[in-house]
C-alpha positions, 0 to 999 in steps of 0.5 A, a space after each residue: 576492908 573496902 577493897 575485899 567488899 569491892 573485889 566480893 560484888 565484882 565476882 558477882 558471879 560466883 556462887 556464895 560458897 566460893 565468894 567466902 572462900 575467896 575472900 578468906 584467902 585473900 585476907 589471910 595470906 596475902 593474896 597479890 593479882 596480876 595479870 598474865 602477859 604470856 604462858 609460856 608453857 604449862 608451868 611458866 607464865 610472864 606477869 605483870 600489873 601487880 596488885 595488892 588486896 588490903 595488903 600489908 606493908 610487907 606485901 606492899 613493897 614486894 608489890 611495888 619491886 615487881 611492879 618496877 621491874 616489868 613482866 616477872 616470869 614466873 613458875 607455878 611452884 611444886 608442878 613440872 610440865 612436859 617440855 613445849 619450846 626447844 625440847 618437844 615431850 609428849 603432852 607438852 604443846 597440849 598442856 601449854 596450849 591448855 594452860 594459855 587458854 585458861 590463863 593468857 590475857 586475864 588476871 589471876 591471884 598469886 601466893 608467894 610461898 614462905 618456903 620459896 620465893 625465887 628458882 635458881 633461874 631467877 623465876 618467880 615461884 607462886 602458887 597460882 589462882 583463878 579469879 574464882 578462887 581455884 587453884 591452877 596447879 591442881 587443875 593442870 594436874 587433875 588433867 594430866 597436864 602436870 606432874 608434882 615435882 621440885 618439892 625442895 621444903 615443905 611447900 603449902 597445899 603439896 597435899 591437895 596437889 598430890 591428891 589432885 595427881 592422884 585422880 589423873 594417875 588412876 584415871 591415866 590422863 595425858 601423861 599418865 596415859 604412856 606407861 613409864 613416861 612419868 618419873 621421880 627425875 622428869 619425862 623418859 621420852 625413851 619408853 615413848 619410841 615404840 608407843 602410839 597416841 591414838 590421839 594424835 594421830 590426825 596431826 601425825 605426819 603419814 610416814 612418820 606413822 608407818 615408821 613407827 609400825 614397821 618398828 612395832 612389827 619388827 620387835 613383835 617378830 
């Protein structure tokens, strides 16, 4: 386990806590780190220079294809974020900008699902880790940036997923700030025509602004 005791004194860091923690995932469930090209929006990133901890044999051929092929998009599995390219939703450009700052250009550790491996659009699909151990699809979530989805098997840590859901539907953060907007099937950016963000309205064009007013008094009449 020279690696493991390798990988435990460069997070130095870390508190002990979340040192052992580390390194139980890590030796347990074929942890694989990388390193993330580009975010593309808040559910999709572009990795690459996989690398392996102790791993198995199995893992160490998963690790050379991925390694051969380049930069792998690749979808945290089980969330879904608002639209941020083409399609512009309400809270996309937020949650993508949010996920690039705390993921673009630096490592994180990835977990390949037993239930799952690749989408149907040829998209890598992983549960996604900081250096520190937590997990990335709960901190999109607990913000508002997210929303659990895609739950076609019975996908590892749905449960703490849906918990970390939980905290920002009952606090109404981000995109559980719009009612209606959040659904089984997606984003209705219907219920969104007649609502305003008062968080964004400096980055409002003025008459898009006064638009949107004159709807509201018009329905309020």
């Amino acid at each position: 386990m020279e690696v493991l005791t390798k990988l435990s004194q460069k997070q130095s860091d870390l508190d002990s806590q979340k040192k052992k923690l580390l390194l139980k995932r890590a030796s347990n469930n074929e942890w694989i780190k990388a390193k993330v090209a580009k975010q593309v929006d808040a559910d999709t990133a572009e990795l690459y220079d996989f690398r392996g901890i102790d791993p198995s044999q199995e893992t160490k051929a998963l690790i050379s294809d991925l390694n051969l092929i380049g930069r792998i998009p690749t979808r945290l599995i089980a969330i879904d974020g608002p639209e941020s390219i083409n399609v512009i939703q309400p809270y996309g450009k937020e949650a993508s900008t949010f996920a690039a700052t705390l993921l673009e250009d630096k490592s994180v550790f990835i977990e390949i699902d037993n239930k799952a491996t690749y989408d149907k659009y040829g998209r890598l699909l992983a549960h996604f880790f900081t250096l520190e151990g937590e997990s990335v699809q709960k901190i999109l979530l607990e913000r508002g940036y997210a929303r659990v989805a895609y739950l076609h098997d019975e996908f590892k840590y749905v449960d703490d997923y849906k918990q970390a859901e939980k905290v920002a539907k009952r606090n109404k953060i981000k995109i559980h700030s719009i009612p209606g907007y959040v659904t089984d099937y997606g984003f209705d950016v219907s219920v969104t025509n007649t609502y305003i963000d008062v968080e964004h309205i400096e980055d409002t064009n003025y008459n898009d602004l006064f638009q949107a007013f004159e709807l509201l008094e018009g329905l309020m009449e």
